[in-house]
N, C-alpha and C positions, 0 to 999 in steps of 0.2 A: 636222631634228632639234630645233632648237630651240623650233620652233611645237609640236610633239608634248609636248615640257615644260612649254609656256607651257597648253597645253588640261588636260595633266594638273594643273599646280600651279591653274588656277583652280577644275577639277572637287574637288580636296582642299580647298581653301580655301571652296567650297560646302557641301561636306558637312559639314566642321566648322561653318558659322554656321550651318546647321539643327541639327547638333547641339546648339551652344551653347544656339540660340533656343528648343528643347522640355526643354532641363535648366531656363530659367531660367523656363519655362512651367512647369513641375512645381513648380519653388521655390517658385516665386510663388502658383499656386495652393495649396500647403502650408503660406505664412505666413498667407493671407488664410484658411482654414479653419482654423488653429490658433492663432495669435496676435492675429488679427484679428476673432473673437469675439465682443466687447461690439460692433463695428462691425457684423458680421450682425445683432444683435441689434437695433442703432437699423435698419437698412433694412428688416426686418423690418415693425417699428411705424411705420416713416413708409408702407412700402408697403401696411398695411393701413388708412391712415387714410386716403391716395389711392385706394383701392379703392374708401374706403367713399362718400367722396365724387364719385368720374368715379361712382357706380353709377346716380346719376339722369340724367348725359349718356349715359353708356354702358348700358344696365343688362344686354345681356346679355356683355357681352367686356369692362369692367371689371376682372377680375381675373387677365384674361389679358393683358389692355395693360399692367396695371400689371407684371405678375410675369416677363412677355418684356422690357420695357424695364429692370429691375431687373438681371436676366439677364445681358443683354445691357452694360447698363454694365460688367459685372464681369467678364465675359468680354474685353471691347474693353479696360479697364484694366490687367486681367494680360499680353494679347497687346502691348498698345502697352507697358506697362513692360519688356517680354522682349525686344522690339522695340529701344528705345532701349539696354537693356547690352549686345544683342549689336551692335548699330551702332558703340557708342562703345568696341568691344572688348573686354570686360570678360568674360573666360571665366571658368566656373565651375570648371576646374580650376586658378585659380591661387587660390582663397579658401579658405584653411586650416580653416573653418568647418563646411565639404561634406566631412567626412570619408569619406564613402561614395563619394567621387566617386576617390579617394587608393586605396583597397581597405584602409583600415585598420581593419581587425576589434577591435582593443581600442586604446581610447582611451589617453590618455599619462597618464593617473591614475588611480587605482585609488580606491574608494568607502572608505570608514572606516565603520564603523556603530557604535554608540553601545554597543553588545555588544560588538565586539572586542576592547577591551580584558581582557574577563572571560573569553571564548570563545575567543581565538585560537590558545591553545600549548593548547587539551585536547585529547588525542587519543580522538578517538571511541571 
C-alpha cells in the first residue's frame, strides 16, 4: 500500500515540475519578447555585423550560422532559466504577479481616466 503512494506522490510531484517548468518557459519567453526589446534589438545588430563578417570565411551558411547560434542562445537561456526556478522550487502559482495563473478575471484596481470626473454620474 505504501509503495503504491510512494509511485503515486512521485508521478504528481512530476507532473507538477513539468508543469511549473513550461509556465516559467512561457514567462520567460514573454519577458524576453516584451520587455526585453532594446535587447533583440542590440543581438539583432551584432548578429548582422557577425554575418557580415564570417561571410568571407563562410560565404554560403554565414547567416544561418549566425542566426541558429543566436537562436539557440535564447532558447538554451530561457530553458536553463526555467530550469533553475523550477529546481530551486519557486512555482509560479505562489507569485501574485501571474494573475492569470489565480483565475482572477478583474484586477484589484480599477483604472480612473482623466474624463471621469466629468463623465461618471451622466446618465446616458
Amino acid at each position: 500500500m505504501t509503495l503504491s503512494q510512494s509511485q503515486s506522490f512521485r508521478n504528481t510531484y512530476y507532473i507538477l515540475a513539468i508543469k511549473s517548468f513550461l509556465i516559467w518557459t512561457f514567462a520567460l519567453t514573454v519577458c524576453l519578447l516584451i520587455i526585453g526589446f532594446p535587447l533583440i534589438i542590440l543581438m539583432v545588430t551584432i548578429g548582422s555585423l557577425l554575418a557580415v563578417v564570417l561571410q568571407s570565411v563562410l560565404p554560403v551558411s554565414a547567416v544561418l550560422v549566425v542566426a541558429g547560434s543566436i537562436l539557440s542562445f535564447n532558447v538554451l537561456g530561457i530553458m536553463l532559466g526555467a530550469a533553475v526556478l523550477t529546481l530551486k522550487g519557486v512555482h509560479p502559482q505562489d507569485l501574485t504577479w501571474f494573475r492569470w495563473l489565480h483565475g482572477e478575471a478583474n484586477p484589484r484596481h480599477t483604472s480612473v481616466y482623466a474624463a471621469c470626473p466629468l463623465t461618471c454620474d451622466v446618465k446616458g
